[in-house]
C-alpha atoms as a printed R data frame, in Angstrom:
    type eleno elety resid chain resno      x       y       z
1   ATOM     1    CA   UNK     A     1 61.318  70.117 136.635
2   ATOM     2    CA   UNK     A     2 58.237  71.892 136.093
3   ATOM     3    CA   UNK     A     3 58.161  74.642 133.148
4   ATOM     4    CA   UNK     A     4 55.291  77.158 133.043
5   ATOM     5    CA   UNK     A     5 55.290  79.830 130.427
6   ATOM     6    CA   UNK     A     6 55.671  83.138 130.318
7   ATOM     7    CA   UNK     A     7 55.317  85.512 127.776
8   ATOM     8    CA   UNK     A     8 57.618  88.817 128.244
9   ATOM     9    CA   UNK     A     9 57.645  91.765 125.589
10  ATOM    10    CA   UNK     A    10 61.501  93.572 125.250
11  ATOM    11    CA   UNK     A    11 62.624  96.557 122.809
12  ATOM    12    CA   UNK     A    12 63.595  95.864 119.784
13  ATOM    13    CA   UNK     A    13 67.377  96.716 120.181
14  ATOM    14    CA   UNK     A    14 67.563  94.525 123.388
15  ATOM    15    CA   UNK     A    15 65.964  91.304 121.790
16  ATOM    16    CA   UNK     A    16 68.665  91.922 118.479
17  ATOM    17    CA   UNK     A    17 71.548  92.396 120.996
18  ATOM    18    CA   UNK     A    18 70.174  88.880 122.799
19  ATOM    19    CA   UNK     A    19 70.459  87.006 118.840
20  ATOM    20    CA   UNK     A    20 73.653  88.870 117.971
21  ATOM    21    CA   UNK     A    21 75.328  87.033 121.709
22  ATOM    22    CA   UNK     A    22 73.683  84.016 121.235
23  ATOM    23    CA   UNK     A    23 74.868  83.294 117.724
24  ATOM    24    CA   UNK     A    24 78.439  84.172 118.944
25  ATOM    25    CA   UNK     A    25 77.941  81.816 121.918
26  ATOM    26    CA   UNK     A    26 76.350  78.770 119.021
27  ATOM    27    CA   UNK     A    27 73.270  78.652 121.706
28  ATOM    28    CA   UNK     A    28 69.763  79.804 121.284
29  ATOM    29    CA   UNK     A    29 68.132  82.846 122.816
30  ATOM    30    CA   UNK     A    30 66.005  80.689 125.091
31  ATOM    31    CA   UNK     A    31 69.133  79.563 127.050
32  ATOM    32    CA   UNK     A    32 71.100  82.792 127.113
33  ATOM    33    CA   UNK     A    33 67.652  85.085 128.257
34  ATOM    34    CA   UNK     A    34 67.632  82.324 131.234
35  ATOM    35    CA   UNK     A    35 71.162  82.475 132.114
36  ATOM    36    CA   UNK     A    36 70.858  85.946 132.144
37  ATOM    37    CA   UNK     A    37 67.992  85.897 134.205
38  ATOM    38    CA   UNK     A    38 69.266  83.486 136.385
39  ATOM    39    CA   UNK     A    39 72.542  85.420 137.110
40  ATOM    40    CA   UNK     A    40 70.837  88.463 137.491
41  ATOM    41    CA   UNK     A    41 68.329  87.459 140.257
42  ATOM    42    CA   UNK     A    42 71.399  86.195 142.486
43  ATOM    43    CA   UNK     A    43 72.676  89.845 142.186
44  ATOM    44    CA   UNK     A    44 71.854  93.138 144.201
45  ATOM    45    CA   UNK     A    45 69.691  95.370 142.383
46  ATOM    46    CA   UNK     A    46 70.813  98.396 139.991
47  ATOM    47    CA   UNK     A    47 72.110 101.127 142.166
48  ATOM    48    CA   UNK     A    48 70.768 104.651 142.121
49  ATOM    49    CA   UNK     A    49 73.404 106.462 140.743
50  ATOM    50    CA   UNK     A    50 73.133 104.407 137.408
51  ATOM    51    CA   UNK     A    51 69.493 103.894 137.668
52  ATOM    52    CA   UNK     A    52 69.821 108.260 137.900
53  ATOM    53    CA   UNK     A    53 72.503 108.155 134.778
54  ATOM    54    CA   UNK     A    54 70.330 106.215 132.634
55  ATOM    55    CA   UNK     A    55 66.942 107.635 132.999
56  ATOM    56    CA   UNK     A    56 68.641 111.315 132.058
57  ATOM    57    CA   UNK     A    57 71.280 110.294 129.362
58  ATOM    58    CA   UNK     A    58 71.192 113.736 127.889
59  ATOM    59    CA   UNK     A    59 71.888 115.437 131.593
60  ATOM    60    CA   UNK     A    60 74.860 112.948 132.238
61  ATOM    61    CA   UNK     A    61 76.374 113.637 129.215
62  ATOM    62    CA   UNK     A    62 76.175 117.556 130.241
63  ATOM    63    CA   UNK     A    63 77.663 116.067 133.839
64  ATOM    64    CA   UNK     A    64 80.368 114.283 132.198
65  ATOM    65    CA   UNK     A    65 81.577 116.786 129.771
66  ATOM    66    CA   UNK     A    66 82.464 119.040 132.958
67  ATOM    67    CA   UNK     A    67 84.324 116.011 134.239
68  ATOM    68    CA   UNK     A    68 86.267 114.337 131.668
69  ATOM    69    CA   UNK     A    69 86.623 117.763 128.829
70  ATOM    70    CA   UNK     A    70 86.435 120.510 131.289
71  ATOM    71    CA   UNK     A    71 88.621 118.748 134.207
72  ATOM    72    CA   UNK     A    72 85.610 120.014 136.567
73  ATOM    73    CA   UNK     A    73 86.074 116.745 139.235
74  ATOM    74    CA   UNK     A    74 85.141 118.743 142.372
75  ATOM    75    CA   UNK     A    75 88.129 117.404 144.183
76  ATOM    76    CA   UNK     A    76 87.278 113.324 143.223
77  ATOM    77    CA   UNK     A    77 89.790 112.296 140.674
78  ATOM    78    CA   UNK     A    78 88.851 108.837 139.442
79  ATOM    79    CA   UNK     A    79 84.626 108.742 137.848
80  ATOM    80    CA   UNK     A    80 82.198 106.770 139.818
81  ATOM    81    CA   UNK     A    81 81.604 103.217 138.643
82  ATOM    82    CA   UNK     A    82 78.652 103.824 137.066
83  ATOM    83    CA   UNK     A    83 79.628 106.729 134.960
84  ATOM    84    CA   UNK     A    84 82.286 104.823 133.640
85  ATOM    85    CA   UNK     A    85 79.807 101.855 132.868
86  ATOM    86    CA   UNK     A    86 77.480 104.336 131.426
87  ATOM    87    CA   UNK     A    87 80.638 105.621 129.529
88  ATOM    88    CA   UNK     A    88 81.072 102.489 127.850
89  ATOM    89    CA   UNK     A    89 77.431 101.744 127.383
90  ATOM    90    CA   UNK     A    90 77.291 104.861 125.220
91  ATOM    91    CA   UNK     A    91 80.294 104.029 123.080
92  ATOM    92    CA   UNK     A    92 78.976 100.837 122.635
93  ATOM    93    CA   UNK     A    93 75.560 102.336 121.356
94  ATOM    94    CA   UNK     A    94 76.938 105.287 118.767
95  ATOM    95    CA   UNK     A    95 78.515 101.829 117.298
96  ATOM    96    CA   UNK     A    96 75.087 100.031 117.001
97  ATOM    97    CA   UNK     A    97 73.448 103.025 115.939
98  ATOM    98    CA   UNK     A    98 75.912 104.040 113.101
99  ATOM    99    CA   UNK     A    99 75.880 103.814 109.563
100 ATOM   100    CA   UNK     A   100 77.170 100.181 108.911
101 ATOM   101    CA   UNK     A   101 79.507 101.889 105.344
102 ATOM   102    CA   UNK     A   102 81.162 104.580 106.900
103 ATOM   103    CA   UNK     A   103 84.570 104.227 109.049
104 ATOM   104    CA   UNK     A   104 85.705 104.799 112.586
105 ATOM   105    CA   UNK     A   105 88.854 106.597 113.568
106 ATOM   106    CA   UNK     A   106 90.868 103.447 114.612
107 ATOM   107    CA   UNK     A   107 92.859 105.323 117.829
108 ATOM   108    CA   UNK     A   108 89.521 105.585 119.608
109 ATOM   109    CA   UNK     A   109 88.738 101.781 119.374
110 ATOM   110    CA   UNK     A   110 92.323 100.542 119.827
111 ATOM   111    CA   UNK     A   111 91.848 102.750 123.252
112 ATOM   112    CA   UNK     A   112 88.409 100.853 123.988
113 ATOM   113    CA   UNK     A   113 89.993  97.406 123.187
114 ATOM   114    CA   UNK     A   114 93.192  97.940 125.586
115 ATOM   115    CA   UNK     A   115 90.733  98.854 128.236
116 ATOM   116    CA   UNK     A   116 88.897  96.045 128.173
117 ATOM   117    CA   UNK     A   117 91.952  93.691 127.690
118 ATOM   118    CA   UNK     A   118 93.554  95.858 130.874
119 ATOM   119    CA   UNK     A   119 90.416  94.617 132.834
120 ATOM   120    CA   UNK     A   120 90.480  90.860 131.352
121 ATOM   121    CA   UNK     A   121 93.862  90.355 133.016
122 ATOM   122    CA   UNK     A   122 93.430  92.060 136.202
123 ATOM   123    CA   UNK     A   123 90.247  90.062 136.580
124 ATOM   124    CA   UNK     A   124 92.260  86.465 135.891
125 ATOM   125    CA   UNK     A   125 95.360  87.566 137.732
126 ATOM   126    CA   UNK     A   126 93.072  88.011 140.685
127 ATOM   127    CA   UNK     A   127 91.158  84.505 140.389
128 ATOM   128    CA   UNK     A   128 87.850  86.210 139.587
129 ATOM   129    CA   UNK     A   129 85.237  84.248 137.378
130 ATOM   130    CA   UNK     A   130 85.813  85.087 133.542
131 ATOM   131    CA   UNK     A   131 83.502  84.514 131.320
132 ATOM   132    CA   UNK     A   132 86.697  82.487 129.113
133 ATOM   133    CA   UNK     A   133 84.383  80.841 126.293
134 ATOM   134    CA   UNK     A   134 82.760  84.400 125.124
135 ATOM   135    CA   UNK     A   135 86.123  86.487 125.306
136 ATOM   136    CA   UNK     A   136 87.351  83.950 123.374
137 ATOM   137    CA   UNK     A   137 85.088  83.528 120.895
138 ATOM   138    CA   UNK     A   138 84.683  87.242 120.076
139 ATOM   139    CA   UNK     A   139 88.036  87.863 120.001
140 ATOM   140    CA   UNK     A   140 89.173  84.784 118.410
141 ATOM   141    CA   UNK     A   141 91.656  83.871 120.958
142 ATOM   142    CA   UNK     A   142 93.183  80.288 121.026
143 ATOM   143    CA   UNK     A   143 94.281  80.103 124.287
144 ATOM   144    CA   UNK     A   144 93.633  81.401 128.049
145 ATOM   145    CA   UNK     A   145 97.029  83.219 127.950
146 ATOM   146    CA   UNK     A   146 95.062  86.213 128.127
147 ATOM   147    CA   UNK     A   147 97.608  89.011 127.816
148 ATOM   148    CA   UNK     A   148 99.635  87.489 125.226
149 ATOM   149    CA   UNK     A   149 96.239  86.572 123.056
150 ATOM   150    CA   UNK     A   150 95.431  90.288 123.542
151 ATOM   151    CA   UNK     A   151 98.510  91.306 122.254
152 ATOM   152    CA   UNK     A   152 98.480  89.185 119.218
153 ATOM   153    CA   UNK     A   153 95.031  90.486 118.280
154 ATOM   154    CA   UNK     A   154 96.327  93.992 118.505
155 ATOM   155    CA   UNK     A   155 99.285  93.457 116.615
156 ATOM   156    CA   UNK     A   156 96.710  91.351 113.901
157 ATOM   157    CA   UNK     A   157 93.812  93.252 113.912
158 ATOM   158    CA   UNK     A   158 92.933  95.439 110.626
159 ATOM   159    CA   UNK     A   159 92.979  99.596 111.417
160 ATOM   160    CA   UNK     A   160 90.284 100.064 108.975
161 ATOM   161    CA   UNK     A   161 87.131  99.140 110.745
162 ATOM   162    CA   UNK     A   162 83.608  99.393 110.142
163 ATOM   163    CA   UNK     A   163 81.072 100.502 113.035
164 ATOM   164    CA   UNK     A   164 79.607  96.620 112.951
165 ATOM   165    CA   UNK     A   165 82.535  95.182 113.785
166 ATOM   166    CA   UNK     A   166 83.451  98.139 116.428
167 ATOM   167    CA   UNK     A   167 80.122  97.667 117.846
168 ATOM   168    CA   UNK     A   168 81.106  93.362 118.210
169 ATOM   169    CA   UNK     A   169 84.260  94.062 119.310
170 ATOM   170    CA   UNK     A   170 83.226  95.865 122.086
171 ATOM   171    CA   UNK     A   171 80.094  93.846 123.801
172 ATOM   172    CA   UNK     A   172 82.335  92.163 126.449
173 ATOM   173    CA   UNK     A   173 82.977  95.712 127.709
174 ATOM   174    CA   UNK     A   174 79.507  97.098 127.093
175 ATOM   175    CA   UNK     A   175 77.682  93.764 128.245
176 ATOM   176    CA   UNK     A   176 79.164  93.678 131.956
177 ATOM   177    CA   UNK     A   177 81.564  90.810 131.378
178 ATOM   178    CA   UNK     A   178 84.351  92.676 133.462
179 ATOM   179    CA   UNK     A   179 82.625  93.182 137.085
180 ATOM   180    CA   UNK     A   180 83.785  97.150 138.159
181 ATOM   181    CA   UNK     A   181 82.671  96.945 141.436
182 ATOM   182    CA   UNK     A   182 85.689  94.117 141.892
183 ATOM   183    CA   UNK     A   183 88.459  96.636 141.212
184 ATOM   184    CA   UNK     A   184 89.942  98.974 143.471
185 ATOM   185    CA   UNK     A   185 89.557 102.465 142.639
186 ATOM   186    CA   UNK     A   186 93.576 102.616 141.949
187 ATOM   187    CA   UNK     A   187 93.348  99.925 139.346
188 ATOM   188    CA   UNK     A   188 90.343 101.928 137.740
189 ATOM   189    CA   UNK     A   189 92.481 104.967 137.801
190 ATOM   190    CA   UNK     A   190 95.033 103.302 136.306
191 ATOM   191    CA   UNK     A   191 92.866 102.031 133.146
192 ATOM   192    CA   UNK     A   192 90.370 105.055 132.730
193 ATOM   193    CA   UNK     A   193 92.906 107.905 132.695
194 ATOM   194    CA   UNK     A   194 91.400 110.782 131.682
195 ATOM   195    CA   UNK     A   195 93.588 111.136 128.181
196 ATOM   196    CA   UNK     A   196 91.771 107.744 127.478
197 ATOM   197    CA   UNK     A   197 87.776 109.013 128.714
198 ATOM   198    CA   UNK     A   198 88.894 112.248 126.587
199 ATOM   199    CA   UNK     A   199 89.490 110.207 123.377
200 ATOM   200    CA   UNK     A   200 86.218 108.491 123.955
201 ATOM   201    CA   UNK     A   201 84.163 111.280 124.655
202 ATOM   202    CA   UNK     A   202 83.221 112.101 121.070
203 ATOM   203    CA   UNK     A   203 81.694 108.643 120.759
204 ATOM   204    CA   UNK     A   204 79.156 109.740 123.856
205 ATOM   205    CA   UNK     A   205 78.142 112.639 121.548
206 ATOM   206    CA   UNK     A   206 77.508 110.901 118.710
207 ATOM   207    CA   UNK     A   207 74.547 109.612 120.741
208 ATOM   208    CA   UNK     A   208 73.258 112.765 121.508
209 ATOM   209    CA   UNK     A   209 70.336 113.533 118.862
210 ATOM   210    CA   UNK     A   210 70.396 116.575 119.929
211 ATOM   211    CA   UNK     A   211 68.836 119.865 117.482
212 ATOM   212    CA   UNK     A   212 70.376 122.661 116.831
213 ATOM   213    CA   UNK     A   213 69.190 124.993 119.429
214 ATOM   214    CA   UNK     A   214 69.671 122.171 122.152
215 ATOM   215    CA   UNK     A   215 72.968 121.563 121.223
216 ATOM   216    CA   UNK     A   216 73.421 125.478 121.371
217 ATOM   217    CA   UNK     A   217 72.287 125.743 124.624
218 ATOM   218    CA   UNK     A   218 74.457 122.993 125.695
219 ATOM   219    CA   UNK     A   219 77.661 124.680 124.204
220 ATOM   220    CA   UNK     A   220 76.426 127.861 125.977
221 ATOM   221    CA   UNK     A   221 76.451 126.253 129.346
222 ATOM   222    CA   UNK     A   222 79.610 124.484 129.133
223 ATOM   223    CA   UNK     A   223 81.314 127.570 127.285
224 ATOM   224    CA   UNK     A   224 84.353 125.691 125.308
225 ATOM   225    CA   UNK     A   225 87.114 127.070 124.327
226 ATOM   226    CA   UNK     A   226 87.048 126.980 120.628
227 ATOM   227    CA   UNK     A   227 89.612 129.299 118.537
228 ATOM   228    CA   UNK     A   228 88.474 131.272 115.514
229 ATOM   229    CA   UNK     A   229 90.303 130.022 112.251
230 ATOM   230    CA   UNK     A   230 90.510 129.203 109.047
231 ATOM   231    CA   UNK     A   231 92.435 126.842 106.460
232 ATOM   232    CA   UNK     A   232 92.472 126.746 102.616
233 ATOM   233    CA   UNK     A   233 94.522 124.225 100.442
234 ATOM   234    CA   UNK     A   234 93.626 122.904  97.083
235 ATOM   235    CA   UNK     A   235 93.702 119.524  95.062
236 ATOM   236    CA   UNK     A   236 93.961 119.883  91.493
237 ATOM   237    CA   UNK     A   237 90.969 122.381  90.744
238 ATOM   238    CA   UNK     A   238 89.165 122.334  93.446
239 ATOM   239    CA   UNK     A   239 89.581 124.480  96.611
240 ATOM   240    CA   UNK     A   240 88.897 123.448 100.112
241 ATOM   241    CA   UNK     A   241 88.015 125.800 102.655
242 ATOM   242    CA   UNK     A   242 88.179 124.814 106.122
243 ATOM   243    CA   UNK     A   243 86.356 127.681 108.759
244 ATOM   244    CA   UNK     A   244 86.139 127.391 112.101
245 ATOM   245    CA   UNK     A   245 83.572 129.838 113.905
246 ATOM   246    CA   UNK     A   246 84.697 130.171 117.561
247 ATOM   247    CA   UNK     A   247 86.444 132.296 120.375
248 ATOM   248    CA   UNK     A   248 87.829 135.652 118.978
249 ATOM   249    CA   UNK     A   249 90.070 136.682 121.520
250 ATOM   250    CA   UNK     A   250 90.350 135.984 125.411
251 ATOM   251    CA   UNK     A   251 86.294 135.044 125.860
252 ATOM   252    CA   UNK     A   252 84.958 131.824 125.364
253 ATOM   253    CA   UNK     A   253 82.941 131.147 121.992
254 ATOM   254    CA   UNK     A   254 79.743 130.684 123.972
255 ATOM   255    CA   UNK     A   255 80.168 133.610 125.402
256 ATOM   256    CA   UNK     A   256 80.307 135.896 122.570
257 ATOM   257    CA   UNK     A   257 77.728 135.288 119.593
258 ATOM   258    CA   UNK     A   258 79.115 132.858 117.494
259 ATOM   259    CA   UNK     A   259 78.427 129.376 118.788
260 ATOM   260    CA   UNK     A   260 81.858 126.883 117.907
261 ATOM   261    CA   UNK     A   261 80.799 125.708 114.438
262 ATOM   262    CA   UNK     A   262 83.084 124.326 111.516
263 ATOM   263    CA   UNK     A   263 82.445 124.608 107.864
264 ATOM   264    CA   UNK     A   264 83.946 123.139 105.007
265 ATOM   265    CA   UNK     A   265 83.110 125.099 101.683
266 ATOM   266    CA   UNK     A   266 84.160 123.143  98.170
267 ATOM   267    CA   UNK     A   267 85.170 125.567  95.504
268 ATOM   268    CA   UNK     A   268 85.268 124.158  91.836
269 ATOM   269    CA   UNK     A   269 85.085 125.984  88.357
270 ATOM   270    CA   UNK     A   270 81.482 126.449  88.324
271 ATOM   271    CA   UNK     A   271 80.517 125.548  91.605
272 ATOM   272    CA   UNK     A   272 80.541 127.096  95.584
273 ATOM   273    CA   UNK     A   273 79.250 124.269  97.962
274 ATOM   274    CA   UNK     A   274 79.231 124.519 101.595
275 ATOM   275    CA   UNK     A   275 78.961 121.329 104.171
276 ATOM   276    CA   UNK     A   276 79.353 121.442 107.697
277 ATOM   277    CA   UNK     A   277 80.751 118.961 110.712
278 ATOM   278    CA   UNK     A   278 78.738 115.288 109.355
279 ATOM   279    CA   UNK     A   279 80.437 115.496 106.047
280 ATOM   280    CA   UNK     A   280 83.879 116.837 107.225
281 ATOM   281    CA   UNK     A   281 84.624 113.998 110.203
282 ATOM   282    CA   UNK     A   282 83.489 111.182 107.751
283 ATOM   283    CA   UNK     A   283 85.580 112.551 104.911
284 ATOM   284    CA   UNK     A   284 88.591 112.685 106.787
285 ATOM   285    CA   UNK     A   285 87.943 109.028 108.582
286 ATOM   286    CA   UNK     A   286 87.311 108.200 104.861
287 ATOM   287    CA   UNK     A   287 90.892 109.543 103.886
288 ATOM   288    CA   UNK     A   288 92.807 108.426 106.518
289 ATOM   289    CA   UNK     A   289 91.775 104.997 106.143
290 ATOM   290    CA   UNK     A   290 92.915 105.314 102.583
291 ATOM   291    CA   UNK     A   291 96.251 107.274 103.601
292 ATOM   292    CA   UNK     A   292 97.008 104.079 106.279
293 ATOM   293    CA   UNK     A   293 95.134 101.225 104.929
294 ATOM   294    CA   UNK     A   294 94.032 101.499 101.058
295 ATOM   295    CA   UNK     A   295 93.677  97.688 100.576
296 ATOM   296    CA   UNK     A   296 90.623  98.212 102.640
297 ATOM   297    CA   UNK     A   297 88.822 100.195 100.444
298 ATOM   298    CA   UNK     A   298 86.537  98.919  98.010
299 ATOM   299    CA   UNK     A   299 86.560 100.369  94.111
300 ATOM   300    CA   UNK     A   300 83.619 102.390  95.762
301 ATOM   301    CA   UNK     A   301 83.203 103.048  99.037
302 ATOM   302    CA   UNK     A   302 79.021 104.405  99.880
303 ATOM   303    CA   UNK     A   303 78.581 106.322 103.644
304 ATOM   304    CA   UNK     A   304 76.481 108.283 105.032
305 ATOM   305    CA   UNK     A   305 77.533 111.150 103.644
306 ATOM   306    CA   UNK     A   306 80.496 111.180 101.618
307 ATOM   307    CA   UNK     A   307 80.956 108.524  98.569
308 ATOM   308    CA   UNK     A   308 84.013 107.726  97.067
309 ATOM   309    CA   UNK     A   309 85.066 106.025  93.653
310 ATOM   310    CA   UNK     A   310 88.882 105.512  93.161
311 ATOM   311    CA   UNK     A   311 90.344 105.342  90.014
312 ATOM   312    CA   UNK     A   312 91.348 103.004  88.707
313 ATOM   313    CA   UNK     A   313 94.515 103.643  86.652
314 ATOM   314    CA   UNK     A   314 96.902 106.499  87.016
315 ATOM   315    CA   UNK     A   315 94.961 108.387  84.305
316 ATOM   316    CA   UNK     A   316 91.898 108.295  85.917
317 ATOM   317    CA   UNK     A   317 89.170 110.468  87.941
318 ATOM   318    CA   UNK     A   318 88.629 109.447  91.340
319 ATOM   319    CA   UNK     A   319 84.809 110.688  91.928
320 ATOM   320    CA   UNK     A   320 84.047 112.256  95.416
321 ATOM   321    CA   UNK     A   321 80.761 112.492  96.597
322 ATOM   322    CA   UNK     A   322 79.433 115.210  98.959
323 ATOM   323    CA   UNK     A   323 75.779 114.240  99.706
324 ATOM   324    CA   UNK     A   324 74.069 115.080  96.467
325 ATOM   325    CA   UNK     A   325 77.035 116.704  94.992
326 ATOM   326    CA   UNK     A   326 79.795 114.766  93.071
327 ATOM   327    CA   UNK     A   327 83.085 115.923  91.534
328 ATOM   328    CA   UNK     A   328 85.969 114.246  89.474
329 ATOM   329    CA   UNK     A   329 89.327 114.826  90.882
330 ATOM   330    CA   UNK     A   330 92.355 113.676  89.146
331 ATOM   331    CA   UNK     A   331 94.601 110.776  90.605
332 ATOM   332    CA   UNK     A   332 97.065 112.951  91.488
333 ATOM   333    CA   UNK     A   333 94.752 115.711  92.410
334 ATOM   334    CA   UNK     A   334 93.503 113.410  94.862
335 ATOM   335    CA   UNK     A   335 96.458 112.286  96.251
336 ATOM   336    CA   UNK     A   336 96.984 115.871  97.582
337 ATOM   337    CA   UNK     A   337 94.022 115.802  99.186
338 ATOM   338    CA   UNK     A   338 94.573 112.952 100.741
339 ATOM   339    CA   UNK     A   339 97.493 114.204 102.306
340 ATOM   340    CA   UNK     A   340 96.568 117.700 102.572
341 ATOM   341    CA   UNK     A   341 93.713 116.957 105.116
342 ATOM   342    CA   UNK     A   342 95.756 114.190 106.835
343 ATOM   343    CA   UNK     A   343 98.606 115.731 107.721
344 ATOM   344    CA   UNK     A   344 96.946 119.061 108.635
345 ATOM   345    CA   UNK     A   345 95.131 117.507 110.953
346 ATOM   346    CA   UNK     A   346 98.033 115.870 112.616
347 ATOM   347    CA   UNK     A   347 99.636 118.987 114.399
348 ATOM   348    CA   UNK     A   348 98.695 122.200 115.014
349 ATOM   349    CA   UNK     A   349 96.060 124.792 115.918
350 ATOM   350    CA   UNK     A   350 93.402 122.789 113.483
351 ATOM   351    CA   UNK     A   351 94.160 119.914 115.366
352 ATOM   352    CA   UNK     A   352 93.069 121.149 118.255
353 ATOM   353    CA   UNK     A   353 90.132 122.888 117.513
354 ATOM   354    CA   UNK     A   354 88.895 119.878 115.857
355 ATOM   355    CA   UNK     A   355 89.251 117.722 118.904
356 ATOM   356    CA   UNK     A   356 87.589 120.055 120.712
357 ATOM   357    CA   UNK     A   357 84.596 120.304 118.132
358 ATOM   358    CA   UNK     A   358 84.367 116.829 118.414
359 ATOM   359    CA   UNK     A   359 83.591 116.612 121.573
360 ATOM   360    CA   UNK     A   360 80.804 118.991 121.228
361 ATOM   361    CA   UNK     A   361 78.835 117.514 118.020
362 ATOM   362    CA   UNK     A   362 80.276 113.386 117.746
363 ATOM   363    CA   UNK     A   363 82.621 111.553 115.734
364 ATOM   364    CA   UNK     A   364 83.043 107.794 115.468
């Protein structure tokens, strides 16, 4: 065979993606760019509705929003294949792109992970080609018993997970391993239920680097329904405000003057310190992987934005960080706070305005 060379030029991102799947496959990037290549000359060409999708991300989010927050399907009830592969492209990217200490709320990814496990099966049970040796080495799997391997790794797998090993756990879905236009649009249905697209939304938003007057034109065009509120509790000395600036009354929040906005104000003796949505998602991601999971913090744990130092004995401070800001809290002053902002945002009306808040600014 004759080999010529050829010299091609590809984005950063892409060429790191290419070393990340060929040191999970133990081949080198040569081999895996030509497979690639190989397998995707023998296919049709990328259709216009996701050639349209990806060229004006920031548009199909706005389309998407109507469809999967707002319920706005204009009489079709399943997504089109290419939103939904644009869908998981997205979740796959606010992964990538995330801060590699912080912590993502484990529900979202467990929903990912059965989705793609859903599709694994279907696609053996109908004696379509699998692509058996990287499933299994990403996931770790033993066997080609698909479901039960799936279900072992759910029942096995850790809840406290970073956004690294979010972001490897999902490539088979983001990389095209599971071939859409092979199911029916029942079976689709059946996996991408809207309560599922609705917990992933947020994770589409995280993407969006959007400012603040873009974002509130966005909110003004989609006009959420956002409820006016407030919470306060305390741990030890401190104070924690929780405010919600929304809809007062029957009008939507865009509507009126106040775009939907949250703020979280720490009161301590000789201090008033406001922070807004960043800090408040990762602190209570933070705290509920504490709450479920605290073997799986380290003695300090550094994010983007909010630090934490558990104590180490009873008698001890823990030390919470807020950006530049950092307090002492008592063990047992922390321990309320841990449960305080846990178990508030379980049930309730802040419960649901935070869902819908995150669907409007991100969360992991």
């Amino acid at each position: 065979m004759m080999l010529s060379q050829l010299t091609l030029r590809f984005p950063k991102k892409l060429i790191e993606s290419l070393k990340n799947r060929a040191v999970t496959e133990k081949t080198s990037v040569n081999a895996l760019a030509e497979r690639f290549l190989d397998v995707s000359l023998q296919t049709s060409a990328p259709d216009d509705d996701w050639l349209q999708l990806t060229a004006r991300p920031d548009d199909a989010v706005r389309q998407l929003y109507r469809k999967v927050i707002l319920g706005e399907t204009f009489g079709r009830q399943a997504l089109r294949r290419a939103e939904l592969r644009f869908i998981t492209d997205l979740a796959h990217q606010a992964y990538r792109d995330a801060g590699a200490k912080e912590f993502i709320r484990w529900p979202v990814l467990e929903t990912l992970l059965n989705i793609s496990f859903e599709l694994l099966v279907w696609q053996a049970e109908q004696g379509l080609p699998v692509d058996g040796h990287y499933i299994k080495r990403t996931f770790e799997f033993d066997s080609e018993n698909w479901q039960e391997e799936a279900a072992q790794f759910m029942q096995g797998v850790s809840h406290a997970v970073d956004p690294a090993y979010a972001e490897f756990l999902l490539r088979p879905l983001a990389s095209g391993c599971f071939a859409l236009e092979e199911f029916p649009d029942d079976v689709l249905a059946r996996i991408f239920t809207p309560p599922r697209l609705q917990q992933v939304f947020p994770l589409l938003m995280r993407t969006r680097q959007w400012s603040y007057e873009q974002r509130k034109t966005f909110i003004r065009e989609v006009r959420p329904s956002v409820r006016e509120m407030s919470e306060t509790f305390t741990a030890g000395d401190l104070r924690f405000d929780i405010r919600i600036e929304g809809q007062r009354g029957d009008l939507p929040a865009a509507v009126g003057d106040e775009t939907p906005r949250l703020f979280l104000v720490l009161t301590g003796s000789n201090f008033v310190m406001p922070f807004g949505w960043a800090q408040f998602a990762e602190l209570y991601r933070l705290l509920t992987v504490y709450r479920t999971t605290p073997e799986a913090l380290r003695r300090f744990s550094e994010g983007t934005h909010i630090t934490l130092g558990l104590p180490g004995a009873a008698h001890q401070d823990a030390i919470l960080g807020f950006d530049a800001l950092r307090v002492f809290v008592p063990a047992e002053a922390f321990g309320e706070l841990v449960r305080e902002l846990t178990e508030r945002m379980e049930t309730g009306a802040l419960t649901n305005a935070v869902e819908a808040l995150r669907t409007l600014y991100g969360d992991l």
